[in-house]
PDB file with SEQRES, HELIX, SHEET and CRYST1 records, atoms N, CA, C and O in Angstrom:
SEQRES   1 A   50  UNK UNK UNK UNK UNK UNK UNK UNK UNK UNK UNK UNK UNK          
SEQRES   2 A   50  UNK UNK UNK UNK UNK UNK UNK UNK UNK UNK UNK UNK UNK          
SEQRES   3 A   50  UNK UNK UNK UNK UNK UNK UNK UNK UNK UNK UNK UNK UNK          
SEQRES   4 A   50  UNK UNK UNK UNK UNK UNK UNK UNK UNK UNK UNK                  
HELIX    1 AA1 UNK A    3  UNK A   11  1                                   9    
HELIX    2 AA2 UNK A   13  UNK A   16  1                                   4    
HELIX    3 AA3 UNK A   17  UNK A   20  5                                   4    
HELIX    4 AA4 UNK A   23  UNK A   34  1                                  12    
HELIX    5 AA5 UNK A   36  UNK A   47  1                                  12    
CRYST1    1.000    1.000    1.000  90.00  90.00  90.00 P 1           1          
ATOM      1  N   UNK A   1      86.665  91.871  95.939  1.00  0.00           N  
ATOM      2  CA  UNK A   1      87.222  92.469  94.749  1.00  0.00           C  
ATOM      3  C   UNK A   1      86.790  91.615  93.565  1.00  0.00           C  
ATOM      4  O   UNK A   1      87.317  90.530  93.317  1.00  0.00           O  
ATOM      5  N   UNK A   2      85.834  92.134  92.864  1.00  0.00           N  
ATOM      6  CA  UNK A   2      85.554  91.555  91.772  1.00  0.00           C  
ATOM      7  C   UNK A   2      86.563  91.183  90.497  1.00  0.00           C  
ATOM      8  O   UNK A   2      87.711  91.548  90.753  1.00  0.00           O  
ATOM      9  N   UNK A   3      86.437  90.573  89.236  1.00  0.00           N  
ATOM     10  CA  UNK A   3      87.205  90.806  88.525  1.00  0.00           C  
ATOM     11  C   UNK A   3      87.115  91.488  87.358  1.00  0.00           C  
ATOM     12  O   UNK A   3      87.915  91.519  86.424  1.00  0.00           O  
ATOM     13  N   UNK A   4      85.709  92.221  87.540  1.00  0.00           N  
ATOM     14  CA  UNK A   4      85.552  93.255  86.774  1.00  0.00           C  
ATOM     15  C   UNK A   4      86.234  94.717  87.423  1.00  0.00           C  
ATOM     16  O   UNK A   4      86.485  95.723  86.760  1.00  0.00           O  
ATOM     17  N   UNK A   5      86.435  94.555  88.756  1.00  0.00           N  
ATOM     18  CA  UNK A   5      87.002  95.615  88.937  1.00  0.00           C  
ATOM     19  C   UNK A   5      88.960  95.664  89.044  1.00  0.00           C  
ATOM     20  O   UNK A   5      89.661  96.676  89.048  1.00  0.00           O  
ATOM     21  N   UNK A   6      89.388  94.284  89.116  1.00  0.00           N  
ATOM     22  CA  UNK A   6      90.751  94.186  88.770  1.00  0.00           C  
ATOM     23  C   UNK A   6      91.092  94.436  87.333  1.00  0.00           C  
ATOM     24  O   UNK A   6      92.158  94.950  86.992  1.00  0.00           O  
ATOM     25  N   UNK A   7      89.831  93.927  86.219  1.00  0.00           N  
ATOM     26  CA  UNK A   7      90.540  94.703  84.999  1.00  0.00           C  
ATOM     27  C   UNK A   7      90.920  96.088  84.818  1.00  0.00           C  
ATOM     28  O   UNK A   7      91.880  96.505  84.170  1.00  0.00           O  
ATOM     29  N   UNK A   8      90.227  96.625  85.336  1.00  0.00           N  
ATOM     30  CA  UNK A   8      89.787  98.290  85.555  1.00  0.00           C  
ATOM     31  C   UNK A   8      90.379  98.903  86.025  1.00  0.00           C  
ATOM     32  O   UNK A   8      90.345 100.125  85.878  1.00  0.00           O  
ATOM     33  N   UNK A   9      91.415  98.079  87.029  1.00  0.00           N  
ATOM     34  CA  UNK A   9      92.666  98.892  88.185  1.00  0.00           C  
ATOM     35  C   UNK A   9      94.154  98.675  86.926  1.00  0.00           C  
ATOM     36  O   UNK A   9      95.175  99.355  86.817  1.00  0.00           O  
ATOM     37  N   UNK A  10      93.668  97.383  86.096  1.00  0.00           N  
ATOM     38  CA  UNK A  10      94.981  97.183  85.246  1.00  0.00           C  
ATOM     39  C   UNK A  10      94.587  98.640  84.110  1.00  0.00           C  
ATOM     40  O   UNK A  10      95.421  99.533  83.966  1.00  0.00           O  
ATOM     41  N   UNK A  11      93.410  98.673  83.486  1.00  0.00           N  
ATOM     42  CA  UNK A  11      93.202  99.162  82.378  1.00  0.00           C  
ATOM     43  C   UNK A  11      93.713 100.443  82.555  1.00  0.00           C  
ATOM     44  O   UNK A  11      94.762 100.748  81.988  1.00  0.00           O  
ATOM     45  N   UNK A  12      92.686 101.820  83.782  1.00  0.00           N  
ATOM     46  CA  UNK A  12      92.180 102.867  84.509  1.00  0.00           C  
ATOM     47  C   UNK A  12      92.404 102.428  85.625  1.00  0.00           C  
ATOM     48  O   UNK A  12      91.546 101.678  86.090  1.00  0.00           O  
ATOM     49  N   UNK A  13      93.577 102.719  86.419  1.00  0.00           N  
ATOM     50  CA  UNK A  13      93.673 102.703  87.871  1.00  0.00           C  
ATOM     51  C   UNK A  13      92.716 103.983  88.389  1.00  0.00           C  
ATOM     52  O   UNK A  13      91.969 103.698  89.325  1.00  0.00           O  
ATOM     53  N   UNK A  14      92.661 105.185  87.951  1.00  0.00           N  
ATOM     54  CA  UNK A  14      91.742 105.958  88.738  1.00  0.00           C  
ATOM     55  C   UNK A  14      90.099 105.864  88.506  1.00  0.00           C  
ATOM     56  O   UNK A  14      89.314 106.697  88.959  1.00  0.00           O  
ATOM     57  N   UNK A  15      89.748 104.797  87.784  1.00  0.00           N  
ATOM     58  CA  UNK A  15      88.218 105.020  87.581  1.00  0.00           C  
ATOM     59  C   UNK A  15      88.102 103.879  88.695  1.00  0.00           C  
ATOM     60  O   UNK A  15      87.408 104.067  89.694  1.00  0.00           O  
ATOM     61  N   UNK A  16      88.732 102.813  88.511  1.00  0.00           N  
ATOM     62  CA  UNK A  16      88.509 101.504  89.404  1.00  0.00           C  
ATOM     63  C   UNK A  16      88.068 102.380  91.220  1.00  0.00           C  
ATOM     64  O   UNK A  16      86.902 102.490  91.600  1.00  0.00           O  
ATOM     65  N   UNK A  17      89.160 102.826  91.966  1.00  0.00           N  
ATOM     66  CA  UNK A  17      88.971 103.674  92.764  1.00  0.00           C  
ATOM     67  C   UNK A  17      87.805 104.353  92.672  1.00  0.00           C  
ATOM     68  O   UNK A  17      87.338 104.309  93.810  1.00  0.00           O  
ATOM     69  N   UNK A  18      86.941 105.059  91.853  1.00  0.00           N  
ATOM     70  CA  UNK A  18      86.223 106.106  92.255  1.00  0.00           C  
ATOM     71  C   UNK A  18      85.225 106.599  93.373  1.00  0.00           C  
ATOM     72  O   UNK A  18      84.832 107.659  93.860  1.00  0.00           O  
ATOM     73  N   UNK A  19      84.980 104.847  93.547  1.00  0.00           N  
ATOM     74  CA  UNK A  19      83.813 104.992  94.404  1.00  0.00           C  
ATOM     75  C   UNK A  19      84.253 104.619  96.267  1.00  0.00           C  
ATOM     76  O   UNK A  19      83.474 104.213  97.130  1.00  0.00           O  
ATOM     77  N   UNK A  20      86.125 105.015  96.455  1.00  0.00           N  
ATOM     78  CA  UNK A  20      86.680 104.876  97.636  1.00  0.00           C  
ATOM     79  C   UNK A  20      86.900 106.214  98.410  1.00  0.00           C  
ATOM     80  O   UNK A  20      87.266 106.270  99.584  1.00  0.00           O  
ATOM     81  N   UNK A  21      86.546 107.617  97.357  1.00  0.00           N  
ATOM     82  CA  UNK A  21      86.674 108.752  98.355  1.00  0.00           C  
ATOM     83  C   UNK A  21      87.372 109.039  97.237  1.00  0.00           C  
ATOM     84  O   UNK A  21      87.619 108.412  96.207  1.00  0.00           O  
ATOM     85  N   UNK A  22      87.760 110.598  97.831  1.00  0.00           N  
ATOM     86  CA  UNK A  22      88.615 111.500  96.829  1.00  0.00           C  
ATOM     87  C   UNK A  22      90.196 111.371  97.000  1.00  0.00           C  
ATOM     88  O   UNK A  22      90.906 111.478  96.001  1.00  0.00           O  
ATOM     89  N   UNK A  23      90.703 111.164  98.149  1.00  0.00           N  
ATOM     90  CA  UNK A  23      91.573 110.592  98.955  1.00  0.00           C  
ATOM     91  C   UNK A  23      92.268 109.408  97.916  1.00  0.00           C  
ATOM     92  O   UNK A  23      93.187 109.669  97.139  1.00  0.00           O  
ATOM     93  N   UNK A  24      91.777 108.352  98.032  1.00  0.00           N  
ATOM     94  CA  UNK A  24      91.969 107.585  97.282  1.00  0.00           C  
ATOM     95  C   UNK A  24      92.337 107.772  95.664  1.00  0.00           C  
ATOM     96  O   UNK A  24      93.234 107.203  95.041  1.00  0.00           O  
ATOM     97  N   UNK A  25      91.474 108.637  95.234  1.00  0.00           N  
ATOM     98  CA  UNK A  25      91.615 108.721  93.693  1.00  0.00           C  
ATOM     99  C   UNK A  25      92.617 109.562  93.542  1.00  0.00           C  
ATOM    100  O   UNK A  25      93.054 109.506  92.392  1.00  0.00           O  
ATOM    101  N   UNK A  26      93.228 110.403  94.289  1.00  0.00           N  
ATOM    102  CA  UNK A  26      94.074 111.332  93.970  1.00  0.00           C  
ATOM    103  C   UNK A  26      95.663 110.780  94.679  1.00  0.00           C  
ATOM    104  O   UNK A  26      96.815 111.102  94.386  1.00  0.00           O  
ATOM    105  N   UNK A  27      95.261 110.074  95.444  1.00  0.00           N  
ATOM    106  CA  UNK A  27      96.704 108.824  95.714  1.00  0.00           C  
ATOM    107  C   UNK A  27      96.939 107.938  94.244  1.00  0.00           C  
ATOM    108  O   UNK A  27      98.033 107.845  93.687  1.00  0.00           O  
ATOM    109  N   UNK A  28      95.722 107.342  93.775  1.00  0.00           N  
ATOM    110  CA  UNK A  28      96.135 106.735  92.274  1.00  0.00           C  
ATOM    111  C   UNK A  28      96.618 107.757  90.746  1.00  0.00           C  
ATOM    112  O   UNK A  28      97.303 107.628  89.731  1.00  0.00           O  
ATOM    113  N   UNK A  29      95.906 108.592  91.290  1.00  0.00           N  
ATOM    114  CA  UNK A  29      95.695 109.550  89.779  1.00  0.00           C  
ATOM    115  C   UNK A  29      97.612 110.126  90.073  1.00  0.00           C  
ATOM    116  O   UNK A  29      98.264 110.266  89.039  1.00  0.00           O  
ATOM    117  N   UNK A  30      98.016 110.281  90.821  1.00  0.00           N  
ATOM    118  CA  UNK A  30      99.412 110.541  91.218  1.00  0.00           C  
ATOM    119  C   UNK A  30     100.559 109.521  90.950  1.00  0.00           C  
ATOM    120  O   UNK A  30     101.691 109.701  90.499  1.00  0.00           O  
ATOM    121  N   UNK A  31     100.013 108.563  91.303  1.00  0.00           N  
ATOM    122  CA  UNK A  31     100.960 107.350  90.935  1.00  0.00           C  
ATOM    123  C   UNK A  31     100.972 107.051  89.604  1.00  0.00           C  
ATOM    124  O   UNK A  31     102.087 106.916  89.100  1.00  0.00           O  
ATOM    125  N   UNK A  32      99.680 106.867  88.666  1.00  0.00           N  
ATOM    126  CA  UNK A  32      99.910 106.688  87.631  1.00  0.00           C  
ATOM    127  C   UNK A  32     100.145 107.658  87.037  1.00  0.00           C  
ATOM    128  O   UNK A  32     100.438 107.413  85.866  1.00  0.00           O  
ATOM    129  N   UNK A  33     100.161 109.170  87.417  1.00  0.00           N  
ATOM    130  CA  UNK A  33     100.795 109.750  86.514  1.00  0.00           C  
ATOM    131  C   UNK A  33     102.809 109.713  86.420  1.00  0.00           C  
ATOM    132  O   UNK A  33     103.530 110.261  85.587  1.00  0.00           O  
ATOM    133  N   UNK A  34     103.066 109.144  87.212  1.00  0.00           N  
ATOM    134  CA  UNK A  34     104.313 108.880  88.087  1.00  0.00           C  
ATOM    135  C   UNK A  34     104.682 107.610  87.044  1.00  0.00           C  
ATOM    136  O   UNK A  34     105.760 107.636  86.450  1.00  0.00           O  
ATOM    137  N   UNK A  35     103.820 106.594  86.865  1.00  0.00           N  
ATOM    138  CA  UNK A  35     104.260 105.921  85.857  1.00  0.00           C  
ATOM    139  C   UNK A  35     103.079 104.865  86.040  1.00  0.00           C  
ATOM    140  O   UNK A  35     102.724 104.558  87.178  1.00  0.00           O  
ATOM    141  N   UNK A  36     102.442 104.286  84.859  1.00  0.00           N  
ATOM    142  CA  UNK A  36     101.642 103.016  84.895  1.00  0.00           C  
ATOM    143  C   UNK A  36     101.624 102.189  86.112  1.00  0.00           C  
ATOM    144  O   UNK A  36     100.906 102.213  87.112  1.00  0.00           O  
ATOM    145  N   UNK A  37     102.545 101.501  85.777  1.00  0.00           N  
ATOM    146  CA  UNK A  37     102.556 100.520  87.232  1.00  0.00           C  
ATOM    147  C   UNK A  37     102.485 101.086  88.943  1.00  0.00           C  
ATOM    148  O   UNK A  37     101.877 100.678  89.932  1.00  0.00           O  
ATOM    149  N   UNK A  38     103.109 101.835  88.779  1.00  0.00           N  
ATOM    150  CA  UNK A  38     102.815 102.179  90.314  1.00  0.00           C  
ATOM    151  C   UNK A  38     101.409 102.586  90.453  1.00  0.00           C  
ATOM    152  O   UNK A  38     100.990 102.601  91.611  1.00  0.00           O  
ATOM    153  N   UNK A  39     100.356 103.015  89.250  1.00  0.00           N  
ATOM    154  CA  UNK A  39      99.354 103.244  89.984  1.00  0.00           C  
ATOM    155  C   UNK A  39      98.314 102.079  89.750  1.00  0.00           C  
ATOM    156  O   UNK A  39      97.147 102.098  90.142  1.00  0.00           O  
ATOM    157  N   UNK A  40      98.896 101.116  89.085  1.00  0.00           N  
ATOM    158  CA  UNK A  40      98.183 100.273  89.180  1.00  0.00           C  
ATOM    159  C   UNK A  40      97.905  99.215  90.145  1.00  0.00           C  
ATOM    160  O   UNK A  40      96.833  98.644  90.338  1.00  0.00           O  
ATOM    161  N   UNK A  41      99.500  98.965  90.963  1.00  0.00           N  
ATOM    162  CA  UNK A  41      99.583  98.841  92.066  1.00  0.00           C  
ATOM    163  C   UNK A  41      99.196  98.985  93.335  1.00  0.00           C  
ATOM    164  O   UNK A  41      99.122  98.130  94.217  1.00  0.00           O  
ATOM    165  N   UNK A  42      98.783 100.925  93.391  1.00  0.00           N  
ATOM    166  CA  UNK A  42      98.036 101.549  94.303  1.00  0.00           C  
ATOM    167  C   UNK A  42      96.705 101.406  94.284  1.00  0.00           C  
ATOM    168  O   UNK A  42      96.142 101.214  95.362  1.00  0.00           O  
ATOM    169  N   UNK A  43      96.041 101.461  93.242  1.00  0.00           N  
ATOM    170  CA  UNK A  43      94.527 100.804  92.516  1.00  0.00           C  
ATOM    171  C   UNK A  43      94.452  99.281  93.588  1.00  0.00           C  
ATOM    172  O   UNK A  43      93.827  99.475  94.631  1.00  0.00           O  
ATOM    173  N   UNK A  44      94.980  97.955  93.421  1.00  0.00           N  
ATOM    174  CA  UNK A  44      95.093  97.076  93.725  1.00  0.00           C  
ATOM    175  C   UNK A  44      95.024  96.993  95.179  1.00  0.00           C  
ATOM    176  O   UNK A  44      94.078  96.473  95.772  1.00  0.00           O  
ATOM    177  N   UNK A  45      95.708  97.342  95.558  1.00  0.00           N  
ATOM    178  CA  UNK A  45      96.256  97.566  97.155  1.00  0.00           C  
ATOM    179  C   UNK A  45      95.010  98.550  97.952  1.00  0.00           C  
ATOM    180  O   UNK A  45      94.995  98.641  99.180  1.00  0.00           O  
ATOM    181  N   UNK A  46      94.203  99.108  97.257  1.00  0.00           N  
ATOM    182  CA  UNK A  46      93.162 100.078  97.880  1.00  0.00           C  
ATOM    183  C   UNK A  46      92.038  99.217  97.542  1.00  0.00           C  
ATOM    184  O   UNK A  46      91.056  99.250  98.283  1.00  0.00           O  
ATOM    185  N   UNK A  47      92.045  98.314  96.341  1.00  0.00           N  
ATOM    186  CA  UNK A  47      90.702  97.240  95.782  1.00  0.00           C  
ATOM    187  C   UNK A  47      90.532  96.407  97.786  1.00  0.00           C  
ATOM    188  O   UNK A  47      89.717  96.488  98.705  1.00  0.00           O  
ATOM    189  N   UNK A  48      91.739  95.757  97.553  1.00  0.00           N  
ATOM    190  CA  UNK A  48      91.949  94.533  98.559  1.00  0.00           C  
ATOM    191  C   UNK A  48      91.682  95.194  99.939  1.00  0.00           C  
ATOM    192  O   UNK A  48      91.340  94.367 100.785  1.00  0.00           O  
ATOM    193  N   UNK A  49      91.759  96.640 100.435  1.00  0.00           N  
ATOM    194  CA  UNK A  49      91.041  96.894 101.909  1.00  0.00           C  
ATOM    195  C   UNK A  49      89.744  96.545 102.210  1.00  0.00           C  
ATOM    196  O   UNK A  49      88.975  96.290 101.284  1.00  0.00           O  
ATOM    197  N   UNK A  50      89.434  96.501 103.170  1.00  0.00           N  
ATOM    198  CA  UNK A  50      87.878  96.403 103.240  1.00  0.00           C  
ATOM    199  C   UNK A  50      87.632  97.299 103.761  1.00  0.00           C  
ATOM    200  O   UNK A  50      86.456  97.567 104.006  1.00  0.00           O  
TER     201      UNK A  50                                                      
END                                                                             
Protein backbone atom coordinates (compact mmCIF):
# COMPACT_ATOMS: atom_id res chain seq x y z
CA UNK A 1 0.00 0.00 0.00
CA UNK A 2 1.58 2.94 -1.17
CA UNK A 3 1.13 6.34 0.27
CA UNK A 4 -0.02 7.75 -2.64
CA UNK A 5 -2.70 5.48 -2.55
CA UNK A 6 -3.65 6.01 1.32
CA UNK A 7 -4.10 9.70 0.47
CA UNK A 8 -6.61 8.77 -2.10
CA UNK A 9 -8.63 6.28 0.20
CA UNK A 10 -8.65 9.51 2.75
CA UNK A 11 -9.38 12.06 -0.11
CA UNK A 12 -11.77 9.54 -2.81
CA UNK A 13 -12.35 6.31 -1.14
CA UNK A 14 -13.90 5.03 -4.46
CA UNK A 15 -11.18 6.04 -6.95
CA UNK A 16 -8.38 4.57 -4.56
CA UNK A 17 -10.30 1.06 -5.04
CA UNK A 18 -10.76 1.17 -8.72
CA UNK A 19 -8.40 -1.01 -9.85
CA UNK A 20 -9.80 -4.03 -7.10
CA UNK A 21 -12.96 -5.10 -9.20
CA UNK A 22 -16.38 -3.71 -9.30
CA UNK A 23 -17.22 -5.56 -6.14
CA UNK A 24 -15.03 -3.59 -4.30
CA UNK A 25 -15.91 -0.15 -5.60
CA UNK A 26 -19.44 -0.51 -5.01
CA UNK A 27 -18.80 -1.85 -1.27
CA UNK A 28 -16.89 1.72 -0.92
CA UNK A 29 -19.06 3.92 -3.12
CA UNK A 30 -21.92 2.63 -0.47
CA UNK A 31 -20.18 3.30 2.56
CA UNK A 32 -19.17 6.58 1.73
CA UNK A 33 -22.24 7.47 0.63
CA UNK A 34 -23.45 6.21 4.17
CA UNK A 35 -21.07 8.69 5.55
CA UNK A 36 -17.24 9.74 4.92
CA UNK A 37 -15.61 7.71 7.32
CA UNK A 38 -17.00 4.51 6.92
CA UNK A 39 -15.93 4.52 3.44
CA UNK A 40 -12.85 5.52 4.06
CA UNK A 41 -12.35 2.87 6.31
CA UNK A 42 -13.62 0.30 3.76
CA UNK A 43 -11.09 1.92 1.10
CA UNK A 44 -8.29 1.10 3.78
CA UNK A 45 -9.22 -2.28 4.82
CA UNK A 46 -9.50 -3.43 0.95
CA UNK A 47 -5.86 -1.24 0.30
CA UNK A 48 -4.22 -3.68 3.12
CA UNK A 49 -5.52 -7.28 1.40
CA UNK A 50 -3.28 -8.75 -0.78
Amino acid sequence: MSLFRVLLAIILPPLAVLDKGCGSILIVTLLTLAGWIPGVIGALIILNKN
